[in-house]
C-alpha positions as CSV (number, residue, x, y, z in Angstrom):
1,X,-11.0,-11.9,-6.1
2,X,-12.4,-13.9,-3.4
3,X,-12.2,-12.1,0.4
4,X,-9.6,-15.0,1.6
5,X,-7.5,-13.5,-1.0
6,X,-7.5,-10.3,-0.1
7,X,-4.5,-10.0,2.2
8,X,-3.1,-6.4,3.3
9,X,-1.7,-7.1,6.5
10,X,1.8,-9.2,6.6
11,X,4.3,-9.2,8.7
12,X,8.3,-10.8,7.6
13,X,12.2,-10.7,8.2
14,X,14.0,-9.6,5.6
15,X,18.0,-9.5,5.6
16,X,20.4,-8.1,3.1
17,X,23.6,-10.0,1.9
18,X,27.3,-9.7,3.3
19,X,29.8,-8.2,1.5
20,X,32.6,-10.3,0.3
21,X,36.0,-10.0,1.9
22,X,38.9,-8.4,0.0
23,X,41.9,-10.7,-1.4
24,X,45.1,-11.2,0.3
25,X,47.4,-12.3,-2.7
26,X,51.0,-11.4,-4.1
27,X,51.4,-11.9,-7.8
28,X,53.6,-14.8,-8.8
29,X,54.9,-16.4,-12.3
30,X,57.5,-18.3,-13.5
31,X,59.7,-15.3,-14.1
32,X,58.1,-13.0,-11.6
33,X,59.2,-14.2,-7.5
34,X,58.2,-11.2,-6.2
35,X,55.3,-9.4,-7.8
36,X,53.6,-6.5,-6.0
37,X,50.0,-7.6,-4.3
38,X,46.8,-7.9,-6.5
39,X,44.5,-9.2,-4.4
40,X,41.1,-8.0,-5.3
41,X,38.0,-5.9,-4.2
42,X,35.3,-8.4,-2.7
43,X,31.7,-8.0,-3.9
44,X,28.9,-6.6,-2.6
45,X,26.1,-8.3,-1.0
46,X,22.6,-8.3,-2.8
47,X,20.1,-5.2,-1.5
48,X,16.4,-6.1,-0.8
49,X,14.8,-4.0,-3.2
50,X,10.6,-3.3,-3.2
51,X,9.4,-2.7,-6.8
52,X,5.4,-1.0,-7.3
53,X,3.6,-3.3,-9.6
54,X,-0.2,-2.4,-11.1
55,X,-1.3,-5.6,-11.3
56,X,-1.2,-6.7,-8.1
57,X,-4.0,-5.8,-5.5
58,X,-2.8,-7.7,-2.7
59,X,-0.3,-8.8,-0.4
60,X,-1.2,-13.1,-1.0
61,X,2.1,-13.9,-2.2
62,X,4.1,-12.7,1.2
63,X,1.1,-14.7,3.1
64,X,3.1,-17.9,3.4
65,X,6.8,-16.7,2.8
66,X,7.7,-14.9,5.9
67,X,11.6,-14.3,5.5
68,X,13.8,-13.0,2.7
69,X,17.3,-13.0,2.6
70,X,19.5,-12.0,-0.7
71,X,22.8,-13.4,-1.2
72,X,26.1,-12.7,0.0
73,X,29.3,-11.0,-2.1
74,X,32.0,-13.0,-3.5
75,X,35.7,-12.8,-2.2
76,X,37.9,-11.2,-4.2
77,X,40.6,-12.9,-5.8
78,X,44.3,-12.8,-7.4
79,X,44.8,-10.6,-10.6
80,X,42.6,-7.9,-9.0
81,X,39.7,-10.0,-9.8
82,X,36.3,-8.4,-8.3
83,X,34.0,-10.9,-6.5
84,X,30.7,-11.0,-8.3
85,X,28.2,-9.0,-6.6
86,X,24.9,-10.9,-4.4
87,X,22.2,-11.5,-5.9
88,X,19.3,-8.9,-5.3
89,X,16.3,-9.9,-3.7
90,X,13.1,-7.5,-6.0
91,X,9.8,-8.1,-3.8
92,X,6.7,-7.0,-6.2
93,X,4.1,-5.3,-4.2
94,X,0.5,-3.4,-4.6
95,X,0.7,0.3,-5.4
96,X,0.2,2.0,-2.1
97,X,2.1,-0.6,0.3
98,X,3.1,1.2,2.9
99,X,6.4,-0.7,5.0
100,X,6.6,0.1,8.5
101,X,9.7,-1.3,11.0
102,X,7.9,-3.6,12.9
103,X,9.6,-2.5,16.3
104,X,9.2,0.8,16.3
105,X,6.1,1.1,13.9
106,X,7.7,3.4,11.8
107,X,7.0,4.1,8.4
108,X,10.2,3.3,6.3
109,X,8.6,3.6,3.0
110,X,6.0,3.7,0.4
111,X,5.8,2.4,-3.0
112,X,2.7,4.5,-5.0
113,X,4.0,4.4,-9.0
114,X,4.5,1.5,-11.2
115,X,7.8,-0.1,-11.9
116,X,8.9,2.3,-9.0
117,X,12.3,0.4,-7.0
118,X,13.2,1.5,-3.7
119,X,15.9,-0.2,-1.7
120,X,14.7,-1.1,1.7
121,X,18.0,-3.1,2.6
122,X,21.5,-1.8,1.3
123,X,23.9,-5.4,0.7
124,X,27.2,-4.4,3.2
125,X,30.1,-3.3,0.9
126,X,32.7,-6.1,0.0
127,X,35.7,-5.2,1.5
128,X,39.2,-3.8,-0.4
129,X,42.1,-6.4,-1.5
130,X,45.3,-5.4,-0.6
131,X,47.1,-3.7,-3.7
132,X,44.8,-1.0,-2.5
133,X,47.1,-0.5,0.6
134,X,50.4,-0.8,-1.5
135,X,52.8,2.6,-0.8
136,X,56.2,3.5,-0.6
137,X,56.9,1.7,3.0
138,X,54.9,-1.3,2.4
139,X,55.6,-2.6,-0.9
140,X,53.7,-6.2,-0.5
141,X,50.7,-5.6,2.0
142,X,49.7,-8.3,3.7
143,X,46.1,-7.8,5.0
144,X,42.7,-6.7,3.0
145,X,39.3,-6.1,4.3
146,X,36.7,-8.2,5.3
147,X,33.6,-7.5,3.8
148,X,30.6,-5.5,5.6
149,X,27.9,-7.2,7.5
150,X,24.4,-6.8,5.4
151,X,21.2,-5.9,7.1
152,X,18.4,-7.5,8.7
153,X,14.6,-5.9,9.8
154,X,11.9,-6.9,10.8
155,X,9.0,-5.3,8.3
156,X,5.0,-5.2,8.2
157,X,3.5,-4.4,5.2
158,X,0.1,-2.7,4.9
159,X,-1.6,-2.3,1.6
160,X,-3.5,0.7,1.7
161,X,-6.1,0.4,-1.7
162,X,-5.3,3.1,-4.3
163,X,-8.9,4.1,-5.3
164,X,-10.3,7.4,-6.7
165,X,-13.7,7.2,-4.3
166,X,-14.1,5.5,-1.1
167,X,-17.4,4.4,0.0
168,X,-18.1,5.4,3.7
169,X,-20.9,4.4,5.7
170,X,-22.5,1.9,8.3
171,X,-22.7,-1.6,7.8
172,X,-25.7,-2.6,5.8
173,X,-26.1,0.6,4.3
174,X,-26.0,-0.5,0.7
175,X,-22.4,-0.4,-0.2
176,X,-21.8,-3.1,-2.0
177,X,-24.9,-3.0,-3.4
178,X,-23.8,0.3,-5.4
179,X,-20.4,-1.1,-6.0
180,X,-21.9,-4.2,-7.9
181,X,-24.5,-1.9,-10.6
182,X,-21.4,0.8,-11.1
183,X,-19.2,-1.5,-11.8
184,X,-18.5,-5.2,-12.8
185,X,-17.4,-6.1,-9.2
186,X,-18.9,-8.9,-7.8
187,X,-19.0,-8.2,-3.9
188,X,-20.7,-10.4,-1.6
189,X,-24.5,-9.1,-0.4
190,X,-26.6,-9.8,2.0
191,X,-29.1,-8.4,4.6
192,X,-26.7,-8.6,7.7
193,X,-24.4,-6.1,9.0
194,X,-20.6,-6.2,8.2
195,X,-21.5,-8.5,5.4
196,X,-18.4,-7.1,3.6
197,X,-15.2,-7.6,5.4
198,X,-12.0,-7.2,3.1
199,X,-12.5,-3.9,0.7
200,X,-13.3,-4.6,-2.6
201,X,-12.4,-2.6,-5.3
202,X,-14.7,-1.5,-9.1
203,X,-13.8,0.2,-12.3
204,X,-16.4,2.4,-12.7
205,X,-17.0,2.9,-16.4
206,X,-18.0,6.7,-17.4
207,X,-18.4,8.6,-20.9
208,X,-16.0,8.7,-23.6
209,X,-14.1,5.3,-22.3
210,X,-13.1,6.8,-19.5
211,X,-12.9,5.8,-15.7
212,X,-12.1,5.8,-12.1
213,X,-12.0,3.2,-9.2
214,X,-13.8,3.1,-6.5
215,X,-13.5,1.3,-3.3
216,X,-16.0,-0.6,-1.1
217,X,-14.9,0.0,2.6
218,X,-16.1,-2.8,5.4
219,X,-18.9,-0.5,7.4
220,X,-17.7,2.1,10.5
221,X,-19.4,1.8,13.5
222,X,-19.3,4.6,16.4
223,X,-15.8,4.3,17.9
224,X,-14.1,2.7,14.8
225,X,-11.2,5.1,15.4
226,X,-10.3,2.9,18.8
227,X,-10.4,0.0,16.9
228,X,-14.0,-1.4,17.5
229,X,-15.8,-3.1,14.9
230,X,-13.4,-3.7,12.6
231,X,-11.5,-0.5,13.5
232,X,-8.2,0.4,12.1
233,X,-8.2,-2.4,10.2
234,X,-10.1,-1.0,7.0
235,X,-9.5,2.6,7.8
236,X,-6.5,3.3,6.7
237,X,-7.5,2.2,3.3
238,X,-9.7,5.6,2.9
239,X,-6.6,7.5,3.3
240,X,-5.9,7.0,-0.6
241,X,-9.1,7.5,-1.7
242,X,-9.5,11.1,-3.6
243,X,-13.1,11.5,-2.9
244,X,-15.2,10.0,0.3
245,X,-18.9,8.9,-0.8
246,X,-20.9,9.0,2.4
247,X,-23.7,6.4,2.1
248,X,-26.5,6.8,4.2
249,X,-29.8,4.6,3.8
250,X,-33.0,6.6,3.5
251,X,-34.8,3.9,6.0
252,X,-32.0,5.3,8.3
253,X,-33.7,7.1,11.8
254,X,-31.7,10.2,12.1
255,X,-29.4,11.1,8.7
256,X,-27.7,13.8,10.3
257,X,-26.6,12.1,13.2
258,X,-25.3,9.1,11.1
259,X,-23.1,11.8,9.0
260,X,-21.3,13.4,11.9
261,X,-20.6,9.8,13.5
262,X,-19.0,9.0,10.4
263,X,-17.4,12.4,9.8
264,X,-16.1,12.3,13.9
265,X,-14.7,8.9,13.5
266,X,-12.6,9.9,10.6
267,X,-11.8,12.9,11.9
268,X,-10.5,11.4,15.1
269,X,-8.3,8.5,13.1
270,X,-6.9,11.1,10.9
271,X,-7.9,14.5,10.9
272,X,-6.8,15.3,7.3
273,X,-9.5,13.2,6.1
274,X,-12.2,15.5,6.7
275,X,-9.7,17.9,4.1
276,X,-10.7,15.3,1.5
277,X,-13.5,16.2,-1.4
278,X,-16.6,14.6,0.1
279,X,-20.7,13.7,-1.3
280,X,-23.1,12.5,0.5
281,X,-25.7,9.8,-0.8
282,X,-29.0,9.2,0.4
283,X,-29.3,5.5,-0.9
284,X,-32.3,2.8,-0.7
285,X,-34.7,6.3,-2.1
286,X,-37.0,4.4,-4.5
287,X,-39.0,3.8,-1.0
288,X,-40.0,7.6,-0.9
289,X,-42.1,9.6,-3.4
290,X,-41.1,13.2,-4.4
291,X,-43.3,14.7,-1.4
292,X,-41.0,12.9,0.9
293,X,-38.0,13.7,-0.9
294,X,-38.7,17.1,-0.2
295,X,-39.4,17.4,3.2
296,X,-36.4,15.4,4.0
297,X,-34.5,17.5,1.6
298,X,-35.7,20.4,3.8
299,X,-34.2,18.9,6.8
300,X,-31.2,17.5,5.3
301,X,-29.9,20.9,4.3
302,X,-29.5,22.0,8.0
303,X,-28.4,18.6,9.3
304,X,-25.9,18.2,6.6
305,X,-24.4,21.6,7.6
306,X,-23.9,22.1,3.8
307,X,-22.8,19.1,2.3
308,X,-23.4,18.1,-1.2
309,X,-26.1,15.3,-1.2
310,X,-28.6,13.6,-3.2
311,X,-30.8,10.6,-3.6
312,X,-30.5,7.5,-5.4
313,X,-31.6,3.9,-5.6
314,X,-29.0,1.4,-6.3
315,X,-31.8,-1.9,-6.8
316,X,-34.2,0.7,-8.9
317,X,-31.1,2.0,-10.9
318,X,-32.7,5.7,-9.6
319,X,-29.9,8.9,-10.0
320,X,-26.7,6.3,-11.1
321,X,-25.9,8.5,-14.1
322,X,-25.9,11.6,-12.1
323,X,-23.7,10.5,-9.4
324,X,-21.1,9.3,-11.9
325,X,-21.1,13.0,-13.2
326,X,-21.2,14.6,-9.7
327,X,-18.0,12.8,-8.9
328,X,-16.5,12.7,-11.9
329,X,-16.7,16.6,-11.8
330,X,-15.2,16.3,-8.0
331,X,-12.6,14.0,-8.7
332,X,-11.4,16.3,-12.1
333,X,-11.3,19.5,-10.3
């Protein structure tokens, strides 16, 4: 998937159908002057219903079609004949679209399991013919119900990627680069910051035919949280992820420091993300030799205040197998 397809931002009108109005009818044949009503029920209008789908991984297909609107109840008619009910409106989205109301940015749903259906917009009931309103002092009724009004919102969908591990660091630290050798993603590389801008997602392929996802996040920079850089825009995406992968290049002048900016800027968007399982890795290592590795190792045990870590090379294919089982152990705990 190219970047200009990856959309997870869209905003739309969607408007549920009116319910159809109830019938006003007496029943009349050639032997029968005066039948009793039997106007009938009208139907009701079609609901706006969200359905998860698996194989999607983006919101493209709302990109150009902006408003959705299902249809409206039938009247009801003689021989208390049911109008036919409006035709639903099923929008098929990502797992882990998140709908907000775009007015009052709250969240009004989330779709997270395949095939799941969740009604967003209710169709207005169709309204009662009058034999319902027959009795004992008004034997022919002369009035039914109008049908209900249906619903209209305004909506903005965010995709936030389902993915077991997130990879977190700066731009340029060699995200993508680790994405591309774990798994068959092909995300675009080169030696500039914020190189990656749209997250792009990997099956990473582990023993036994099994797997897990991973996902490469567009770089944080120091005050992400207040929406520099690229700011909330990719952030929300690590809120899915089941496991944060702190990548930190080992060219980098101050590991430690790098770390706690990316830990702070989480922690200020969202504090339960710090809650989350998280590893850090030291990448671009095929630069150092083993006496290196362990003075930094030395250091990075204090700096680190504790956190898991170790060194790989992504280009020298250095430590890959490991860090597959290190997370796979994390991510099956």
């Amino acid at each position: 998937m190219t970047e200009g397809n990856f959309v997870d931002y869209v905003k739309m009108t969607v408007s549920s159908g009116n319910g159809g109005k109830g019938s006003v009818h007496l029943h009349r044949e050639k032997y029968i002057t005066k039948g009793g009503p039997d106007g009938g029920d009208g139907g009701r209008g079609g609901h706006i219903i969200l359905r998860g789908n698996k194989n999607l991984w983006t919101l493209l297909n709302y990109k150009v079609q902006r408003h959705f609107k299902a249809g409206h109840g039938e009247h009801g008619s003689k021989g208390r004949s049911t109008g036919a009910d409006g035709e639903d409106v099923f929008m098929d989205v990502p797992l882990g679209t998140v709908v907000r109301n775009t007015e009052t940015n709250e969240i009004v749903l989330e779709v997270t399991e395949h095939g799941e259906e969740v009604i967003l917009l209710k169709g207005g009931l169709g309204g009662r013919g009058n034999w319902h309103f027959k009795s004992s002092t008004n034997q022919t009724p002369r009035y039914a119900q109008p049908g209900l009004p249906g619903e209209e919102m305004q909506i903005t969908l965010e995709l936030k990627v389902l993915a077991d591990v997130g990879l977190v660091g700066f731009p340029n630290a060699g995200k993508s680069t680790l994405l591309s050798v774990l798994t068959s993603a092909k995300p675009k590389i080169a030696d500039y910051e914020f190189t990656t801008l749209k997250p792009n997602l990997g099956i990473v392929k582990y023993r036994d035919f099994q797997s897990f996802v991973m996902a490469d996040i567009p770089g944080i920079i120091e005050g992400a949280a207040e929406g520099k850089g690229l700011g909330h825009y990719f952030l929300r995406h690590i809120e899915r992820n089941a496991t944060l992968l702190f990548l930190i290049p080992a060219d980098s002048k101050d590991i430690g420091k790098e770390y706690r900016i990316l830990l702070n800027e989480l922690k200020r968007y969202n504090p339960e993300l710090i809650d989350k399982e998280r590893f850090v890795v030291i990448s671009k290592s095929d630069m150092l030799d083993d006496e290196l590795i362990a003075e930094m190792s030395a250091e990075l045990d204090k700096d680190l205040d504790g956190a898991t870590y170790m060194f790989i090379s992504s280009v020298a294919q250095q430590g890959l197998q490991e860090l597959k089982d290190k997370l796979w152990q994390q991510l099956n705990n």
